[in-house]
C-alpha positions, 0 to 999 in steps of 0.5 A, a space after each residue: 466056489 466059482 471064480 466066474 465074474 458072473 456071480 458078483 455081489 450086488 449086480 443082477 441076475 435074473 431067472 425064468 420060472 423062478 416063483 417055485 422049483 428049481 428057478 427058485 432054488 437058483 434065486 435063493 443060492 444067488 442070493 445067498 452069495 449077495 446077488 439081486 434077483 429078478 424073478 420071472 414067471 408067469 403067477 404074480 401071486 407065487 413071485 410075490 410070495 418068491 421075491 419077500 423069501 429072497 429079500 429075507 437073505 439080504 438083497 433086491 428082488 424085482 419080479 416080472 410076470 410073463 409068459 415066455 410064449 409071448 413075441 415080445 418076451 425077450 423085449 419085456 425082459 430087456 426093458 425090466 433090466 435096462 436099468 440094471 447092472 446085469 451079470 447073470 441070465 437063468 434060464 430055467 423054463 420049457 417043461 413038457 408033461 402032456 406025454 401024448 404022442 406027436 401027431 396026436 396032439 395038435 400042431 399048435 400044441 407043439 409050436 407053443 412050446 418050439 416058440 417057448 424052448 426054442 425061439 425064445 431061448 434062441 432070441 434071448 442068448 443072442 440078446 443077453 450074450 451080445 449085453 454081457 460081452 458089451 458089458 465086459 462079461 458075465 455068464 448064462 445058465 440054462 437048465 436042460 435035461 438028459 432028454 437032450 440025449 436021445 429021442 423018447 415016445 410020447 416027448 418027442 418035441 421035448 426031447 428035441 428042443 433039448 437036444 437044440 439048446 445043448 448043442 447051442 450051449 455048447 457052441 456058445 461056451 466055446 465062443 463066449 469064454 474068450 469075451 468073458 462070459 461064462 456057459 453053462 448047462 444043467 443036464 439032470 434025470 429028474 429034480 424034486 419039484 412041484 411040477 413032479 409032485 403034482 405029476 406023480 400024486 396023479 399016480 400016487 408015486 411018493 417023490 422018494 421012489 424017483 431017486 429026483 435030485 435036490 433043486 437047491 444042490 443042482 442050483 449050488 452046483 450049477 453055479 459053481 460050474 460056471 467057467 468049467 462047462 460046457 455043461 453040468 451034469 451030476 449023474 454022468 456015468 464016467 469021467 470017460 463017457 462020451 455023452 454024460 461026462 463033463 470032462 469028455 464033452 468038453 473034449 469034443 467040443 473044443 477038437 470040433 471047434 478047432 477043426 471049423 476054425 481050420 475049415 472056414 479060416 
């Protein structure tokens, strides 16, 4: 089990997209170690129904319908937390299904969702990492992807705002730990959720075919990485492979941090 003081009973955690899928998967591991939860996402029907589930295992929930598109997003949940004794931030939100090739797509398609994984995700780590470090410490989680890996036709911009949230992630790792505050990032292939049963009943794909992870073990996982990151990532293909390994990015990422410190003095 972690020993991060981000996963502490009866403090707070809160979690995009956590009504269903992998969000909801993280409330209900966090609760099972006796952490409250904040849910937030968009269905009021569905974080109703997601809030009673974590109450059942013996804790608080609160739940927070927004759209995390919205330029008051960071705010609202700032303000939903204020009162809280807050230790933990998921985020867990910035899916891409339309699989349409760049300039095919309108432009405001894809400014929705820079705002949604970028700016947003941007903002909210500056806020909450500035709370946490206030506060004497904690941690953040963000679920990624191993789209962050590399550029692929027709998720382009999903692709990219990935690869922006490991590379920030990974920074901030560096810079956190040191004020108590613990980072990490979830790199998977694929995860069994509604979204991806929805996606292939379309093509009429049974979800065994995809090999797609169990939500509740990459939450369990996730959580017990914290303060052994930068990242997580339960398909690395080696302990040596410089681009899915755990181990070997952390390597990188603490030389390279070295020499900036040598550069700037």
């Amino acid at each position: 089990m972690t020993s991060s003081v981000a996963i502490a009973p009866g403090k707070w955690a809160f979690i995009t997209g956590g009504s269903d899928g992998l969000g909801f998967a993280f409330a209900v591991e966090l609760a099972r170690r006796g952490m409250n939860c904040l849910l937030i996402a968009r269905n009021e029907d569905k974080l109703a129904r997601a809030a009673e589930a974590v109450r059942a295992l013996g804790v608080e929930a609160r739940t927070l319908s927004l759209d995390l598109g919205a330029a008051d997003a960071v705010a609202r949940i700032e303000a939903a937390t204020a009162d809280l004794p807050l230790a933990l931030a998921v985020f867990n939100a910035g899916a891409e299904a339309s699989g349409v090739p760049f300039v095919d797509q309108p432009y405001n398609h894809w400014a929705a969702t820079i705002q949604r994984n970028v700016l947003f995700l941007t903002e909210a780590l500056h806020h909450f990492g500035r709370r946490l470090v206030e506060a004497g410490g904690g941690g953040l989680i963000v679920v990624g992807s191993e789209a962050a890996f590399g550029g692929v036709g027709q998720s382009g911009i999903y692709t990219a705002t990935k690869g922006f949230a490991l590379n920030l992630c990974e920074a901030l790792w560096v810079e956190l730990a040191p004020r108590g505050v613990d980072v990490v990032t979830l790199l998977f292939k694929i995860a069994d959720t509604p979204m991806l049963r929805q996606t292939l009943a379309r093509r009429r794909i049974p979800v065994e075919a995809t090999g797609a992870s169990d939500p509740a073990a990459l939450a369990r996982g996730t959580i017990d990485a914290l303060g052994a990151g930068p990242i997580y990532n339960p398909d690395e293909v080696s302990p040596d492979d410089p681009v899915t390994s755990n181990a070997a990015r952390r390597e990188r990422v603490v030389a390279k941090s070295e020499l900036m410190k040598f550069f700037y003095g």
